[in-house]
MIPAKE-829389 format. One record per residue (C-alpha): z, y, x. Coordinates in steps of 0.1 Angstrom, whole numbers. Each point is the difference from the previous one (the first is absolute). Example, Ala and Ser with C-alpha at 12.3 -4.5 7.8 and 13.67 -1.06 7.14 Angstrom:
BEGIN
<r Z="78" Y="-45" X="123"/>
<r Z="-7" Y="34" X="14"/>
//
This chain:
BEGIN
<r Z="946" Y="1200" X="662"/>
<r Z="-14" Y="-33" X="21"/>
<r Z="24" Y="-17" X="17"/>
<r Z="-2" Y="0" X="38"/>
<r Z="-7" Y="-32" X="19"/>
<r Z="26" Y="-1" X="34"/>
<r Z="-10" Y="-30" X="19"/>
<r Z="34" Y="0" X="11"/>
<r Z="6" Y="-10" X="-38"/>
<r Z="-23" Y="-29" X="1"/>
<r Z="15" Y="-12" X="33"/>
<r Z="32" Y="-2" X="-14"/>
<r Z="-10" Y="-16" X="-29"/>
<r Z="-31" Y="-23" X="13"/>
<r Z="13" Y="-7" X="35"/>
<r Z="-1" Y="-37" X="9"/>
<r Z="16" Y="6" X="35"/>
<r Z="34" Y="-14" X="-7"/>
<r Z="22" Y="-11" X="-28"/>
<r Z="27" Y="21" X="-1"/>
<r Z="28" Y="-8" X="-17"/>
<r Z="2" Y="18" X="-38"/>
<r Z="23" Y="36" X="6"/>
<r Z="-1" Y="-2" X="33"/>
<r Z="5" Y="34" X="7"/>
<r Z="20" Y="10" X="-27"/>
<r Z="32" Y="-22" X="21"/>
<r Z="25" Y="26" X="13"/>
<r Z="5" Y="-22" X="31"/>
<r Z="-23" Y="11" X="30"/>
<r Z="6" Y="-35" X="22"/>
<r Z="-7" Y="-18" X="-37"/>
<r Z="-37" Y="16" X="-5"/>
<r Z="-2" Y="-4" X="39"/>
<r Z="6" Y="-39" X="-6"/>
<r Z="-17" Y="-1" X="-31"/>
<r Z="-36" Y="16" X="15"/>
<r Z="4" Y="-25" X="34"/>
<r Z="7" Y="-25" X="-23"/>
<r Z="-33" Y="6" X="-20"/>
<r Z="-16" Y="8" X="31"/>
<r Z="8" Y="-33" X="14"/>
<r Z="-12" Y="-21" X="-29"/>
<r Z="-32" Y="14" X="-3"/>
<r Z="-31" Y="-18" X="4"/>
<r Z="-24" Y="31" X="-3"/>
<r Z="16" Y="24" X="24"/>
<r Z="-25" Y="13" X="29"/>
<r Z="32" Y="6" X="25"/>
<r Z="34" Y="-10" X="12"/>
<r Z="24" Y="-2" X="-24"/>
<r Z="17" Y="29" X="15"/>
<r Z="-29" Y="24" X="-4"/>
<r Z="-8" Y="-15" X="-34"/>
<r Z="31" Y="13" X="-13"/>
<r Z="0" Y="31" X="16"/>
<r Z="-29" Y="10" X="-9"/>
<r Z="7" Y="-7" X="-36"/>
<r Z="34" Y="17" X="5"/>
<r Z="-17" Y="33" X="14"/>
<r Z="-25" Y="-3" X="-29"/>
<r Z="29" Y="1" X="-26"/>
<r Z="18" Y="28" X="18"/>
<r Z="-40" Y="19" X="5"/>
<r Z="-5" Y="-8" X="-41"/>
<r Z="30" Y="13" X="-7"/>
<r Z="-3" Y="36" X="20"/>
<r Z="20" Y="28" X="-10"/>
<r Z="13" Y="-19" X="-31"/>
<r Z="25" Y="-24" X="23"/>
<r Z="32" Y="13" X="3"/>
<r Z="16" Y="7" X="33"/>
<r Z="29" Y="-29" X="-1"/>
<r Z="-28" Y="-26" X="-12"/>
<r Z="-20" Y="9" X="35"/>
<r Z="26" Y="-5" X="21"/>
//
């Protein structure tokens, strides 16, 4: 069987956007991946919006990428 290209894959592993800290999203603390994005967010030179909408957008994408496979508690 051929494996199937997802170009959410290759965002996630290609993406320039931001720098995001390594495990990021593995932290059980929602305020410290909230920091940790805005943190990113803020440092980056190649993002195309405000800081804010930088790292929501890559917060949505995370939650989006993850679909049905994110467990209630970590969405809240």
């Amino acid at each position: 069987m051929k494996n199937k290209k997802y170009w959410s894959g290759e965002v996630t592993r290609h993406s320039i956007a931001l720098d995001l800290e390594e495990g990021v999203f593995t932290f059980n603390d929602p305020k410290k991946i909230a920091e940790s994005l805005m943190r990113s967010a803020e440092e980056s030179t190649r993002r195309k919006a405000t800081p804010f909408q930088s790292a929501m957008s890559m917060l949505n994408f995370y939650i989006n990428r993850a679909g049905k496979n994110l467990k209630t508690e970590r969405k809240k």
